[in-house]
C-alpha positions as CSV (number, residue, x, y, z in Angstrom):
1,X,53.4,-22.5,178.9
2,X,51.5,-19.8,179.8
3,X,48.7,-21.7,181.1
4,X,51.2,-23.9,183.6
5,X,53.1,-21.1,184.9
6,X,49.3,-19.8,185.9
7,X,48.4,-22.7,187.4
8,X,52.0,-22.6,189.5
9,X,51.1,-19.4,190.6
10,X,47.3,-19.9,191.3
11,X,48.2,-22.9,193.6
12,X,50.6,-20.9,195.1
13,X,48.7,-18.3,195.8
14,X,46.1,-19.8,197.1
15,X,48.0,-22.0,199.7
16,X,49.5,-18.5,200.9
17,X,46.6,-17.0,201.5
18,X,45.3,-20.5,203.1
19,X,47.7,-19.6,205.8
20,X,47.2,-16.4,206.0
21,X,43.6,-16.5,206.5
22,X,42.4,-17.3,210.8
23,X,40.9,-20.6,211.2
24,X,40.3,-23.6,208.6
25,X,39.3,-23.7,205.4
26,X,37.5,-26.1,204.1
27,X,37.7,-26.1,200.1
28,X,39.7,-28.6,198.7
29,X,43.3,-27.8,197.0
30,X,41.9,-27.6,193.3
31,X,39.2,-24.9,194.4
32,X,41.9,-23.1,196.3
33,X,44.2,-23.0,193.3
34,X,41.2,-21.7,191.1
35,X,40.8,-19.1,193.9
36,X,44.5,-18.0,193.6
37,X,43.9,-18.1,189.5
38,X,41.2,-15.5,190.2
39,X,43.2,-13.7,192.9
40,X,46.1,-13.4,190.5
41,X,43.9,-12.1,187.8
42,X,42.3,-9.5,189.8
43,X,45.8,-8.6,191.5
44,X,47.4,-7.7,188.0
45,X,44.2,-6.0,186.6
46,X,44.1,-3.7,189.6
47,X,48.2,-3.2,189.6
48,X,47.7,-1.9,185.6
49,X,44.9,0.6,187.1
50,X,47.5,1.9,189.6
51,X,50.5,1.5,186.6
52,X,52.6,-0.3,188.7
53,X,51.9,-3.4,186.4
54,X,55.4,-3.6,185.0
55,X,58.4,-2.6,186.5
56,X,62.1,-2.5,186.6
57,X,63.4,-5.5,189.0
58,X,60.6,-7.4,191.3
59,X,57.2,-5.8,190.6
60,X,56.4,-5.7,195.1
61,X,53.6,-4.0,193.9
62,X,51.8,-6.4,191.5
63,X,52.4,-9.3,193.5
64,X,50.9,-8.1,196.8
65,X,47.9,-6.9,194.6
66,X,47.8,-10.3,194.0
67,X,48.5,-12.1,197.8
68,X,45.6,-9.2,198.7
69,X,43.1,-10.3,196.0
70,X,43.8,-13.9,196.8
71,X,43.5,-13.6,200.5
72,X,39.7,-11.9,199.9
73,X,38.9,-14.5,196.8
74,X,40.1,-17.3,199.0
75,X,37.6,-16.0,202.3
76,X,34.5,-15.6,200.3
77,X,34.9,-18.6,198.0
78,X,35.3,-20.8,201.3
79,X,32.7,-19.0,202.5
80,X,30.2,-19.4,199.6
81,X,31.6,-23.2,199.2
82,X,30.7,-23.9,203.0
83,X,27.4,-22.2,202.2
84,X,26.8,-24.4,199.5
85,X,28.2,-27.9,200.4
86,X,29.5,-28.2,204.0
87,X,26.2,-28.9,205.3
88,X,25.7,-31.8,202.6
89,X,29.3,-33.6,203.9
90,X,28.4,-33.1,207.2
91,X,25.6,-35.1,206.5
92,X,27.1,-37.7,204.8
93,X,29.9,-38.4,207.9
């Protein structure tokens, strides 16, 4: 169960930071869910270095580590994937 409720969170995640971010982004919606995986990952990781990884009622702390991590994972991941494939659609178009 573990693994869905990461996925759930990943995808969501990811499409937050989507629309947070200015402009479009072009990965597609399974590389933006891995993206918010990662972002979540790094986001609880750096909310047990601060100690704030569990607390009493809704841990505000944990989760905006991990919007933050998912908005900068999202930005450079579209950046490397436009770096690495956008040329090779436009191409194909």
């Amino acid at each position: 169960m573990s693994w869905l409720w990461a996925i759930i969170v990943g995808f969501v995640l990811g499409l937050i930071a989507k629309a947070i971010l200015p402009g479009k982004q072009h990965s597609p919606l399974w590389l933006t869910t891995i993206f918010g995986m990662i972002g979540a990952i790094i986001g609880n990781s750096l909310a047990a270095a601060f100690g704030i990884a569990e607390t009493r009622g809704f841990d505000w702390g944990r989760h905006t580590l991990q919007l933050i991590a998912a908005i900068v994972v999202v930005g450079l991941g579209d950046m490397a994937y436009m770096a690495l494939w956008g040329n090779k659609k436009k191409q194909r178009v």
